[in-house]
MDTraj code that builds the backbone (N, CA, C; nanometers):
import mdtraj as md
import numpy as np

residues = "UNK UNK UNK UNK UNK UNK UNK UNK UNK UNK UNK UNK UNK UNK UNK UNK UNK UNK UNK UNK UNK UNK UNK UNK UNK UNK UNK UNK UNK UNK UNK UNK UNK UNK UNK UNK UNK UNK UNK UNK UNK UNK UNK UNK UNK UNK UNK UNK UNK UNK UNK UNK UNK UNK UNK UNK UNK UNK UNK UNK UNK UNK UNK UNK UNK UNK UNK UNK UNK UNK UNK UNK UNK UNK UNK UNK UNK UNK UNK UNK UNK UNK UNK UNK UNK UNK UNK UNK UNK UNK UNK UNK UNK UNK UNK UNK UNK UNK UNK UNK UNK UNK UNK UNK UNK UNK UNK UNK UNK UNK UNK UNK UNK UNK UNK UNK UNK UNK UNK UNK UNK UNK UNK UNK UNK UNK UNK UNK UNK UNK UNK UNK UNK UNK UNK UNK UNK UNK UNK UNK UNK UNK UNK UNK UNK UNK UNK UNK UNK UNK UNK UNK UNK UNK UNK UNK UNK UNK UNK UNK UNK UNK UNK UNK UNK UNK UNK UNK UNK UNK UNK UNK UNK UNK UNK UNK UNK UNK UNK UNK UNK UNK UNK UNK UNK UNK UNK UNK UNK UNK UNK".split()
xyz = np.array([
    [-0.1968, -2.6413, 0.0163],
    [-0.3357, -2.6792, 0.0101],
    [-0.4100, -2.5784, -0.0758],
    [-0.4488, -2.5996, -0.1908],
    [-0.5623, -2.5313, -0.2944],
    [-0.6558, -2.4835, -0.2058],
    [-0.6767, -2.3723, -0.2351],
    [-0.7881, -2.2662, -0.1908],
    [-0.9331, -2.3274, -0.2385],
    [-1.0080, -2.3619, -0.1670],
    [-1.1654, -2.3994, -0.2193],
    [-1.2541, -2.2789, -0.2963],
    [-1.3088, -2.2950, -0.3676],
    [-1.4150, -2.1481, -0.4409],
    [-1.4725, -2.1088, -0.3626],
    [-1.5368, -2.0313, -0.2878],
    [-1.6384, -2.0019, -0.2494],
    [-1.7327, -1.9164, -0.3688],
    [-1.8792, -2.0280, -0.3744],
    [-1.9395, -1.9627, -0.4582],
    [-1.9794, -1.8218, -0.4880],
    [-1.9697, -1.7843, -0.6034],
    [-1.9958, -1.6213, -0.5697],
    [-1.9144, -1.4938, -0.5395],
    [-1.7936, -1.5655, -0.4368],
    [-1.6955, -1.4361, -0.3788],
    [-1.6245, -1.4432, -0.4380],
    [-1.4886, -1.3778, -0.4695],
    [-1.3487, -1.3420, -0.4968],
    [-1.3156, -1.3655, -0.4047],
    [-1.1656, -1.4247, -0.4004],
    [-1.0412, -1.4566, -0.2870],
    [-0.9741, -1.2960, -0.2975],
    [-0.9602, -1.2056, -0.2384],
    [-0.8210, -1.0801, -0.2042],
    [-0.7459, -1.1051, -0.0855],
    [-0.6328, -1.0458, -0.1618],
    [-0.5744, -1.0182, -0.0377],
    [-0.4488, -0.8744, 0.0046],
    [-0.4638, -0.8210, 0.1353],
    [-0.3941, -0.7314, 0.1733],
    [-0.2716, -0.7031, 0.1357],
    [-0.2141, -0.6663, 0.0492],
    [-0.0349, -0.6765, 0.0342],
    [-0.0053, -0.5506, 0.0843],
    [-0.0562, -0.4970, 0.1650],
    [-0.0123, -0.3211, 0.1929],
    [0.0811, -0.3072, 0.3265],
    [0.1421, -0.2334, 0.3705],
    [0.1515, -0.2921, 0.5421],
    [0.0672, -0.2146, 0.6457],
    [-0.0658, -0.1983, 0.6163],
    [-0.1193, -0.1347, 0.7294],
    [-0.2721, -0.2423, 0.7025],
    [-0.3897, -0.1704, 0.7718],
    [-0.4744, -0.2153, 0.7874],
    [-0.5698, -0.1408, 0.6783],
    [-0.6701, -0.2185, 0.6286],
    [-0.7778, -0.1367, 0.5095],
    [-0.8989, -0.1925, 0.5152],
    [-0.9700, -0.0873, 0.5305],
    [-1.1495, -0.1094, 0.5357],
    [-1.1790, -0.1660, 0.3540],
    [-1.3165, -0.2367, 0.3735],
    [-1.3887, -0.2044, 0.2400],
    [-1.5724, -0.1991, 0.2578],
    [-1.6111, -0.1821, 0.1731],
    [-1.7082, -0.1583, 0.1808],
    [-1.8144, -0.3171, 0.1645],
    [-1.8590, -0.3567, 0.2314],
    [-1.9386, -0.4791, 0.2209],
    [-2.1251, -0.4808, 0.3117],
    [-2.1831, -0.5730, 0.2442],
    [-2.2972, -0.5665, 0.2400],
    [-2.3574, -0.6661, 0.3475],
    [-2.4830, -0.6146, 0.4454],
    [-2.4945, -0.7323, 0.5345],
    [-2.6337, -0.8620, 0.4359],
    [-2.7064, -0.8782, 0.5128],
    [-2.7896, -1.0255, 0.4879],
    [-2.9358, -0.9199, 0.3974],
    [-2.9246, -0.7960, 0.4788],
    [-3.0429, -0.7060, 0.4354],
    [-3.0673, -0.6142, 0.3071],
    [-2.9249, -0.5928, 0.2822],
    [-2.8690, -0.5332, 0.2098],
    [-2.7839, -0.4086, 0.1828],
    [-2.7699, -0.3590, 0.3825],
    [-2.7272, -0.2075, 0.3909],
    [-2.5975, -0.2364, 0.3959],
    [-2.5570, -0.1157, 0.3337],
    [-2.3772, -0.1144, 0.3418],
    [-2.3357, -0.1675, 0.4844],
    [-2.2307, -0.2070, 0.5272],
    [-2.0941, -0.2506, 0.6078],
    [-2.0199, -0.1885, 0.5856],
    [-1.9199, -0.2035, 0.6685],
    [-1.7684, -0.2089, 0.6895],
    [-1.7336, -0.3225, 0.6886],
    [-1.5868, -0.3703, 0.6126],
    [-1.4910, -0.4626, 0.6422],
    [-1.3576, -0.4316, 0.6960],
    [-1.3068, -0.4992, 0.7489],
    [-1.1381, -0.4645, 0.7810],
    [-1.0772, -0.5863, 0.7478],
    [-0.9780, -0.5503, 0.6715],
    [-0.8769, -0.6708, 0.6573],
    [-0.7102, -0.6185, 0.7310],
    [-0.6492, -0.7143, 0.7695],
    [-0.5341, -0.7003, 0.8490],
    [-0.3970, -0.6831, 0.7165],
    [-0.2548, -0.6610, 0.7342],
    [-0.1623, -0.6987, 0.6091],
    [-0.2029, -0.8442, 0.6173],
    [-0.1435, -0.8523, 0.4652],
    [-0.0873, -0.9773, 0.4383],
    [-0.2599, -1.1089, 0.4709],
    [-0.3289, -1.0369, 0.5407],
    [-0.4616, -1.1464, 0.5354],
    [-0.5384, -1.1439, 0.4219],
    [-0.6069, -1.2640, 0.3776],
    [-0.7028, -1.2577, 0.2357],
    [-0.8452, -1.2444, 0.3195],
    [-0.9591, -1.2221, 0.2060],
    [-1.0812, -1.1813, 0.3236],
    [-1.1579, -1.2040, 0.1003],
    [-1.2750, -1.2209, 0.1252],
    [-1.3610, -1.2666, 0.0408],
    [-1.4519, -1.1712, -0.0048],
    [-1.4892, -1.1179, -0.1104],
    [-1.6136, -0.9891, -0.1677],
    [-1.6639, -1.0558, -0.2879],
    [-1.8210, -0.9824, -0.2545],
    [-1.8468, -1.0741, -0.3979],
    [-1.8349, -0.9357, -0.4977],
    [-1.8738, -0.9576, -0.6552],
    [-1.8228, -0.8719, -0.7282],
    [-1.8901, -0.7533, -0.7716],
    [-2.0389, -0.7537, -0.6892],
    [-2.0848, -0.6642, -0.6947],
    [-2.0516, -0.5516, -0.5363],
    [-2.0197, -0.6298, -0.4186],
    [-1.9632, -0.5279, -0.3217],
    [-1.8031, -0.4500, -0.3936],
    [-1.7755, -0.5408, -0.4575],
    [-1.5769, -0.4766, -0.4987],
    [-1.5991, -0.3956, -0.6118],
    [-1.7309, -0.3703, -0.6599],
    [-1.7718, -0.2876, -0.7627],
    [-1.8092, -0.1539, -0.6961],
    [-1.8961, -0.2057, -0.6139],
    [-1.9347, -0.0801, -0.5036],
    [-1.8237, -0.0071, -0.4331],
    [-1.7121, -0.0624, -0.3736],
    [-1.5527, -0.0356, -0.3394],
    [-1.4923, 0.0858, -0.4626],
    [-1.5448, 0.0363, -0.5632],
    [-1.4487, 0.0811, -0.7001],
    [-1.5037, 0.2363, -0.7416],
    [-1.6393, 0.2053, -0.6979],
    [-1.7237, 0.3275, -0.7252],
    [-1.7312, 0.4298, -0.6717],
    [-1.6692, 0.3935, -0.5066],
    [-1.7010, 0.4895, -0.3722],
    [-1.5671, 0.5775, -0.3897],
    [-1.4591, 0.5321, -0.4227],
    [-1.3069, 0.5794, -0.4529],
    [-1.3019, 0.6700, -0.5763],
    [-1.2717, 0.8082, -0.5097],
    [-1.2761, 0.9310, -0.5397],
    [-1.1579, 0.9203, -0.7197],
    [-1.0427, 0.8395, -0.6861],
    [-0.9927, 0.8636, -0.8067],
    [-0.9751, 0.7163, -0.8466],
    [-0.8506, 0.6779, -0.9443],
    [-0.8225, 0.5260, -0.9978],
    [-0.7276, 0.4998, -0.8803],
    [-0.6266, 0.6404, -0.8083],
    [-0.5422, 0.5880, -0.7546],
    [-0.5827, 0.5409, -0.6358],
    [-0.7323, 0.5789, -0.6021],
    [-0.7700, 0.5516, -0.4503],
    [-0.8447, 0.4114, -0.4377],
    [-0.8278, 0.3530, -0.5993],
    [-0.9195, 0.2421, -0.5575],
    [-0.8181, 0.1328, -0.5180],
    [-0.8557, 0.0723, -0.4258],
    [-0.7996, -0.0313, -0.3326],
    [-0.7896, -0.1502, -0.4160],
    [-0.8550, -0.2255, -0.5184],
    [-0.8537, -0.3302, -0.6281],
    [-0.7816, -0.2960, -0.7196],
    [-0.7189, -0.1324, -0.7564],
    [-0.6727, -0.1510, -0.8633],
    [-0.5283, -0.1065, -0.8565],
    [-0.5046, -0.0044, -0.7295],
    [-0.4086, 0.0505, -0.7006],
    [-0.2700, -0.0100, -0.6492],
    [-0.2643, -0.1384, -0.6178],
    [-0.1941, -0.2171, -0.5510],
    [-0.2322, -0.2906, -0.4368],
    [-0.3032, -0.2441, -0.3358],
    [-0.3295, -0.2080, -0.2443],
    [-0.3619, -0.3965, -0.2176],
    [-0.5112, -0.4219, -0.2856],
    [-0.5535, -0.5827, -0.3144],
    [-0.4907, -0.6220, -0.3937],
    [-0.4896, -0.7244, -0.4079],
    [-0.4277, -0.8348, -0.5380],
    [-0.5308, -0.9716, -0.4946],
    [-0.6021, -0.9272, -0.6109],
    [-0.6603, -1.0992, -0.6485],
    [-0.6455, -1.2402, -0.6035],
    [-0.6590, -1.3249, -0.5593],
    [-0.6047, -1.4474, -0.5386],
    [-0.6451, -1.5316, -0.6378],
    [-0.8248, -1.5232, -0.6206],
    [-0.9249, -1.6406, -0.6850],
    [-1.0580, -1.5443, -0.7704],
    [-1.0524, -1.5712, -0.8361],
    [-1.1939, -1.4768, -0.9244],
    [-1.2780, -1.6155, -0.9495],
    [-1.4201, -1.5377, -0.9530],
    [-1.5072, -1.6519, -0.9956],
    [-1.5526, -1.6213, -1.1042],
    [-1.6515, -1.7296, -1.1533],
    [-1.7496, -1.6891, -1.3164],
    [-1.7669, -1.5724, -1.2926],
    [-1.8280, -1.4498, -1.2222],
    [-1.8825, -1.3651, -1.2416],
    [-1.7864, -1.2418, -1.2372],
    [-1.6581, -1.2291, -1.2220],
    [-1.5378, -1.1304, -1.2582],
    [-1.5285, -1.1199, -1.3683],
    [-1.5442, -0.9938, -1.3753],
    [-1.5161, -0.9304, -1.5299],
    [-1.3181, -0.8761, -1.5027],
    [-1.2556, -0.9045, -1.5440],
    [-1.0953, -0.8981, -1.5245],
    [-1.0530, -0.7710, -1.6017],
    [-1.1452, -0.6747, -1.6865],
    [-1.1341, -0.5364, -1.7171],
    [-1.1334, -0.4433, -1.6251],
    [-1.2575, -0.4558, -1.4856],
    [-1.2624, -0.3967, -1.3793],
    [-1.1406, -0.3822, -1.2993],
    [-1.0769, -0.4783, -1.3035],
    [-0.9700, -0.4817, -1.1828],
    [-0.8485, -0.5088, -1.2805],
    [-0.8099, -0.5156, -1.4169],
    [-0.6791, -0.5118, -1.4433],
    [-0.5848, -0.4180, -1.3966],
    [-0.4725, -0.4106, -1.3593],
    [-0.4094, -0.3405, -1.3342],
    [-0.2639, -0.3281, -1.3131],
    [-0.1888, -0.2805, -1.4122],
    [-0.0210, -0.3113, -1.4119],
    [0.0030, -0.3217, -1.2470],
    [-0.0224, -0.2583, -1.1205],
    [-0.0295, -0.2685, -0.9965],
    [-0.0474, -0.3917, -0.9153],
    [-0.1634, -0.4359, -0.9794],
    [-0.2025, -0.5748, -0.9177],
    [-0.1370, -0.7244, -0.9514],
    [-0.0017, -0.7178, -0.9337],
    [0.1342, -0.8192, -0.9511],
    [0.0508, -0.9402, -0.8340],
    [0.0590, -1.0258, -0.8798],
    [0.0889, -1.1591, -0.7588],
    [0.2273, -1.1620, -0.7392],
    [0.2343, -1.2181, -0.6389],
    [0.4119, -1.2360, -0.5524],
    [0.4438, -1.3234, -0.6587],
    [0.4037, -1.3985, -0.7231],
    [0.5076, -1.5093, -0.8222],
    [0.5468, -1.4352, -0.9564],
    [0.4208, -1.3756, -0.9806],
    [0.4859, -1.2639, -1.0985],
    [0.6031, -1.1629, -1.0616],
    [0.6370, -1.0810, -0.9178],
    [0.7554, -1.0448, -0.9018],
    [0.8494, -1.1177, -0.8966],
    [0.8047, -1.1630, -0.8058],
    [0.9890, -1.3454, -0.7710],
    [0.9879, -1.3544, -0.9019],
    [0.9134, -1.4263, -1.0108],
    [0.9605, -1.4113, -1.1715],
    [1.0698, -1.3697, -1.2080],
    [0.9668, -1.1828, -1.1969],
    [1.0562, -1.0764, -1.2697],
    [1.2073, -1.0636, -1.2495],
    [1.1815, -1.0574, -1.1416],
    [1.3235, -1.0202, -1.0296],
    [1.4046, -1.1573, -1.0648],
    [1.3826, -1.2635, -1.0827],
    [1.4747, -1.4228, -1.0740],
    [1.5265, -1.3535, -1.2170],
    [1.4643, -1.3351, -1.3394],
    [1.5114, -1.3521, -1.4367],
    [1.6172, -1.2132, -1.4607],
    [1.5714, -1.1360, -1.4197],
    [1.6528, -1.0245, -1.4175],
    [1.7964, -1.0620, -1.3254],
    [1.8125, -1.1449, -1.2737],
    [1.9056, -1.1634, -1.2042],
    [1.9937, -1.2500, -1.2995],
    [1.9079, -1.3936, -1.3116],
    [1.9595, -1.4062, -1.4388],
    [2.0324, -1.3801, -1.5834],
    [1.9751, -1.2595, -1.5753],
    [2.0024, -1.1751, -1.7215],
    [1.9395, -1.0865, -1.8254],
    [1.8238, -1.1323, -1.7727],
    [1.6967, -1.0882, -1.9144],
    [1.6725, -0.9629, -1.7933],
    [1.6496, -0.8437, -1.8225],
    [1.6291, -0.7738, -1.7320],
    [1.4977, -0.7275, -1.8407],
    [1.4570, -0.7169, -1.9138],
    [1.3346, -0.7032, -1.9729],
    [1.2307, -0.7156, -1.9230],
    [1.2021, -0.8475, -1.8085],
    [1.0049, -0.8272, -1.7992],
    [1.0457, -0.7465, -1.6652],
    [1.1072, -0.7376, -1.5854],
    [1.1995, -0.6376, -1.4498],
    [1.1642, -0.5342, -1.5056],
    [1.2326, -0.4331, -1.5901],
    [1.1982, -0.3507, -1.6821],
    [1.0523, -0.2883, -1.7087],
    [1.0149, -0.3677, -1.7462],
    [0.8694, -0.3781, -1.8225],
    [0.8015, -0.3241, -1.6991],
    [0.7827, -0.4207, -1.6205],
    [0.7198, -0.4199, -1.4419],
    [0.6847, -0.2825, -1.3985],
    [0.8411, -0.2443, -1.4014],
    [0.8590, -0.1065, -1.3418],
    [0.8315, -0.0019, -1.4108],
    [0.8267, 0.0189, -1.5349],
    [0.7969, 0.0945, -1.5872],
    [0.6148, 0.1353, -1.5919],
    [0.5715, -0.0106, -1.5703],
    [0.3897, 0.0049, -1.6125],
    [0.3597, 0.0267, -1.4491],
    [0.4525, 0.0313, -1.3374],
    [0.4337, 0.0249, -1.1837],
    [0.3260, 0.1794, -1.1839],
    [0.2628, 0.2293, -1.0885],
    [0.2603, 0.3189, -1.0930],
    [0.1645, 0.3534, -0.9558],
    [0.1692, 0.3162, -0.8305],
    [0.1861, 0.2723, -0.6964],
    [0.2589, 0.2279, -0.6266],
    [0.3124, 0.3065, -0.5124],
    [0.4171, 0.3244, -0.4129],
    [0.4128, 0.2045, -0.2792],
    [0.2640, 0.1134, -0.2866],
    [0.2853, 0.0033, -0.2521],
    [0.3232, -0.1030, -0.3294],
    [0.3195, -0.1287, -0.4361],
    [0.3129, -0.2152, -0.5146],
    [0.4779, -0.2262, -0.5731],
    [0.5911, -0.1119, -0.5269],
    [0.6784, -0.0399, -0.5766],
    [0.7981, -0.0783, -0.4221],
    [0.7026, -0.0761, -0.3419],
    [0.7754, -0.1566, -0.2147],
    [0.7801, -0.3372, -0.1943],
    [0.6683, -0.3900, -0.2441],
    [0.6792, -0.5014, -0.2386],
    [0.7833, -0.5687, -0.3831],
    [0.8110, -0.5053, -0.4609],
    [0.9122, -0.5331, -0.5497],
    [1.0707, -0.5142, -0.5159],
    [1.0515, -0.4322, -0.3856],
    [1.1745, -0.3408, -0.3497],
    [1.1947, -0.4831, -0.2206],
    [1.1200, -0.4920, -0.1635],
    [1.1820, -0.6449, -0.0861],
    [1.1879, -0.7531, -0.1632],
    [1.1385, -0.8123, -0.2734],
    [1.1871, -0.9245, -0.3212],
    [1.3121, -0.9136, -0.3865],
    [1.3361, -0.7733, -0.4080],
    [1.4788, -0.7150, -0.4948],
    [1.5717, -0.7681, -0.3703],
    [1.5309, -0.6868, -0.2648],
    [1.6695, -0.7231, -0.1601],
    [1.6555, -0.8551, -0.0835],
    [1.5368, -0.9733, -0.0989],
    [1.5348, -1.0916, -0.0456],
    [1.6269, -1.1598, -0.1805],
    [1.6252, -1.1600, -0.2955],
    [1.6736, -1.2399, -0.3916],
    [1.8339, -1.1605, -0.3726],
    [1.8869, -1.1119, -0.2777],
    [1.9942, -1.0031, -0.2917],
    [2.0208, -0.9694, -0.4444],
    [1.9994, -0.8929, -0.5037],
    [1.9862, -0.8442, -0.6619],
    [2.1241, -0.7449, -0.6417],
    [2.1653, -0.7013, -0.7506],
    [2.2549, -0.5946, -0.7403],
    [2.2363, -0.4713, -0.7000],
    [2.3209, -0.3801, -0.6436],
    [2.2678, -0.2183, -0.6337],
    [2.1707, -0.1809, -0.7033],
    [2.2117, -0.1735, -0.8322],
    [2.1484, -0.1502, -0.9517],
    [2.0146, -0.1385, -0.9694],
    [1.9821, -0.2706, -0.9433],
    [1.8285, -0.3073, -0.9277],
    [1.7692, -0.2240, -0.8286],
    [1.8420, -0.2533, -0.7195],
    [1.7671, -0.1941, -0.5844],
    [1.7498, -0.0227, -0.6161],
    [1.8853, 0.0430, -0.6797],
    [1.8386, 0.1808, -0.6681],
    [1.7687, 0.2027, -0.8112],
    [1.7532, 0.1520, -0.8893],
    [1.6018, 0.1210, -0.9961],
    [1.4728, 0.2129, -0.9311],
    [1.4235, 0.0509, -0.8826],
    [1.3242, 0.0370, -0.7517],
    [1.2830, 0.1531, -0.6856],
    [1.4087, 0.2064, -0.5927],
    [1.3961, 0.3101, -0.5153],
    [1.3715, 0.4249, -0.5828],
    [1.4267, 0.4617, -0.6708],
    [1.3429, 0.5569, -0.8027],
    [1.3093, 0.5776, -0.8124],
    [1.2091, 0.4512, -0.9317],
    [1.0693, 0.4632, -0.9213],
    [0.9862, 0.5108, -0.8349],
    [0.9839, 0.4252, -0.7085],
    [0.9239, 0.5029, -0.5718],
    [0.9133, 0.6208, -0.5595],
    [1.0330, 0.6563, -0.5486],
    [1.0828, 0.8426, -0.5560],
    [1.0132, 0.8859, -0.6366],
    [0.9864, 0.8472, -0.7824],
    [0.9090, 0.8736, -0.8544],
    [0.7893, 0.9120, -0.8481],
    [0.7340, 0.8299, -0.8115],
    [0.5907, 0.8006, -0.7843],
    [0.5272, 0.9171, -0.6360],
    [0.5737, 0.8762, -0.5511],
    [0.5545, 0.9628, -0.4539],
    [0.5640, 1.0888, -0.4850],
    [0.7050, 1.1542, -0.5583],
    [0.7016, 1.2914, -0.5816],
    [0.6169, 1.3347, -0.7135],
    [0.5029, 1.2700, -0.8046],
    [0.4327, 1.2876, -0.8759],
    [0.2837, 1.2785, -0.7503],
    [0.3368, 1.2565, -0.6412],
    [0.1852, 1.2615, -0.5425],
    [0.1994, 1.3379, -0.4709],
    [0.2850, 1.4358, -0.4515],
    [0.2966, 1.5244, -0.3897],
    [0.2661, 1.7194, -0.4293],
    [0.2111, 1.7552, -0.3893],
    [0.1655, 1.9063, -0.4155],
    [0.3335, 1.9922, -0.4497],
    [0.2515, 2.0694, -0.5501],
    [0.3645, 2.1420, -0.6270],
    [0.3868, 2.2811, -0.5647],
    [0.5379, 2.3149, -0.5065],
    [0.5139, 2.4434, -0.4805],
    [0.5434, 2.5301, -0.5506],
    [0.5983, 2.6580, -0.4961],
    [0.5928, 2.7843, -0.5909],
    [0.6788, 2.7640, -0.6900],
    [0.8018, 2.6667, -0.6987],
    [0.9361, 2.6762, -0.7843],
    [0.8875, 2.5798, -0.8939],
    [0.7929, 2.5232, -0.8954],
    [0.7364, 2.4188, -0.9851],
    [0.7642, 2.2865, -0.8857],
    [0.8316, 2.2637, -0.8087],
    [0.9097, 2.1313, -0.7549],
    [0.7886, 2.0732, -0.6952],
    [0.8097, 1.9497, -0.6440],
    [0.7453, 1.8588, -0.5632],
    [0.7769, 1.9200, -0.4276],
    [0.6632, 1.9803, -0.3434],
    [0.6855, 2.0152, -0.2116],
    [0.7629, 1.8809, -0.0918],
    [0.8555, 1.9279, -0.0552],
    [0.9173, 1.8117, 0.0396],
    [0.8420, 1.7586, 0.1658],
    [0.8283, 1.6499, 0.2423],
    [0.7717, 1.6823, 0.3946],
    [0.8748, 1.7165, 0.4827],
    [0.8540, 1.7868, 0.5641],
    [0.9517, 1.8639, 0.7033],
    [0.8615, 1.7938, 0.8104],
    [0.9894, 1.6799, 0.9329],
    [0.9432, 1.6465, 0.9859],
    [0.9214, 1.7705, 1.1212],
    [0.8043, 1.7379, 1.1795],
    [0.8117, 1.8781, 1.3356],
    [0.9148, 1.8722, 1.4226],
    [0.9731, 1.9547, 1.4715],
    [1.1035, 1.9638, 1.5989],
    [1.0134, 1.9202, 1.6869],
    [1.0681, 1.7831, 1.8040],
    [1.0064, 1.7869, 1.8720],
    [1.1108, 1.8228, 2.0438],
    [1.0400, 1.9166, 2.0697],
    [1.1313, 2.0053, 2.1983],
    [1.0549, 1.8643, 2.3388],
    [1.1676, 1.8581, 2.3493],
    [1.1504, 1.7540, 2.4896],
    [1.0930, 1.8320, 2.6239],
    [1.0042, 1.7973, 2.7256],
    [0.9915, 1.8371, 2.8312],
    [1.1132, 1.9147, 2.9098],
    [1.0760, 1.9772, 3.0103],
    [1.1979, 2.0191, 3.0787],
    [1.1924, 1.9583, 3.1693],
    [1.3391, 1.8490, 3.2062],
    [1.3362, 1.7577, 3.3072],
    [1.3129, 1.8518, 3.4536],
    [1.2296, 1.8129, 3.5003],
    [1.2458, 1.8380, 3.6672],
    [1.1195, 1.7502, 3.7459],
    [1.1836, 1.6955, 3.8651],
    [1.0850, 1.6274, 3.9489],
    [0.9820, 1.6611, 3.9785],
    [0.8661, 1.5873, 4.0412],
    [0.7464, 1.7007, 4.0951],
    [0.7939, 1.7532, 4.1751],
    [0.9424, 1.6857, 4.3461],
    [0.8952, 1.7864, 4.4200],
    [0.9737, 1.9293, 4.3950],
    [1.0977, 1.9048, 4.3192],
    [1.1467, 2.0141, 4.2512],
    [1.0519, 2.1389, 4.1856],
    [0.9920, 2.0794, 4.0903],
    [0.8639, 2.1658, 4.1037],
    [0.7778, 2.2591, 4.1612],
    [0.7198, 2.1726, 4.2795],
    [0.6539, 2.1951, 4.3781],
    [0.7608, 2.3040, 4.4555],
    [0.9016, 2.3318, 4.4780],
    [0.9599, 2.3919, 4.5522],
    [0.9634, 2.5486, 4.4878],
    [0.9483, 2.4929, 4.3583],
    [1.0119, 2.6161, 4.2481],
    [0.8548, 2.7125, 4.2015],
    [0.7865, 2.6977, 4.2313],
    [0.6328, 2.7078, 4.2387],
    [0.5743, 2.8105, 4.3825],
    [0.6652, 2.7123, 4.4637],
    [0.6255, 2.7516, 4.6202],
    [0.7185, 2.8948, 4.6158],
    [0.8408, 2.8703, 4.5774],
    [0.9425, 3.0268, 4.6042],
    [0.8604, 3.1169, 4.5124],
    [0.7804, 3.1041, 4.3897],
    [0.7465, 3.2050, 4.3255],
    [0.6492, 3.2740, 4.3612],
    [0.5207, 3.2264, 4.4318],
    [0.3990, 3.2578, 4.4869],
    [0.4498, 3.3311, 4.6078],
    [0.3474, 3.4374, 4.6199],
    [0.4041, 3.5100, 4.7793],
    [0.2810, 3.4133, 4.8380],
    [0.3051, 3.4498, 5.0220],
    [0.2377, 3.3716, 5.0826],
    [0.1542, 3.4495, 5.1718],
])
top = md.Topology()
chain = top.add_chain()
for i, resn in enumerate(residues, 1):
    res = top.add_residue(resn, chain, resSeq=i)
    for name in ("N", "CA", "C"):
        top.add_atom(name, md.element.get_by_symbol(name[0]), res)
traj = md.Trajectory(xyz[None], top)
């Protein structure tokens, strides 16, 4: 079923897997909050997704351009310079990439990944790789890139390298009952 226009708004939608605010406007004119869920589309017109674009500290933080949204429906009033973005793939442009590369032409696959340059946008290529089962090849491509990408987002330490994350030890409780406890408590206290 074709998506109807709604006058005025843009169709987006979530491709990330978590949850993401944006910035939207009420009837009066004071800023909002929005939340959109994964995978749900939710509607802005193009002067709130301008305001979104503006509030985001770098290019990589903006949510329209970074991967994060992907377009569905633009209206007359989208300017498509604002929001171009090698990042902002529709799912048919990957299934594409990925079909033909399987095929043979590994060129627009190629291409994709190379102009990728977001670690969401770098995962959702990385499941259509392993839904179309693609070769190793492809898949450790993909994973790469990622690697890539992430360790160009990561703080540099003293050796020049990409600082690693270290997950915390986590030391388990020391099993004992309450009234065990309670006994071991009671012998220590004089009375």
């Amino acid at each position: 079923m074709p998506a109807t226009k709604i006058a005025g708004r843009e169709l987006w939608r979530n491709v990330s897997p978590g949850l993401r605010y944006y910035i939207t406007m009420d009837a009066l004119g004071n800023q909002t909050h929005g939340v959109v869920q994964p995978g749900r589309t939710f509607t802005i017109t193009p002067l709130e997704r301008q305001l979104n674009q503006q509030a985001a500290h770098s290019g990589k933080a903006d949510l329209f351009r970074n991967g994060t949204f992907v377009l569905v429906q633009e209206t007359d009033d989208t300017i498509l310079d604002e929001i171009k973005s090698p990042n902002s793939l529709a799912d048919d442009d990957i299934e594409k990439a990925v079909s033909e590369a399987i095929a043979g032409d590994p060129v627009p696959f190629e291409a994709m990944l190379e102009r990728m340059s977001s670690a969401v946008t770098g995962q959702r290529i990385l499941e259509e790789v392993v839904l179309q089962d693609a070769s190793q090849s492809m898949v450790n491509a993909v994973k790469g890139k990622i690697q890539q990408i992430e360790d160009a987002e990561r703080p540099v330490g003293p050796d020049g390298q990409p600082m690693r994350v270290v997950e915390r030890e986590q030391i388990p409780a020391p099993e004992a009952t309450p009234a065990e406890a309670f006994r071991q408590e009671r012998a220590v206290r004089p009375r």
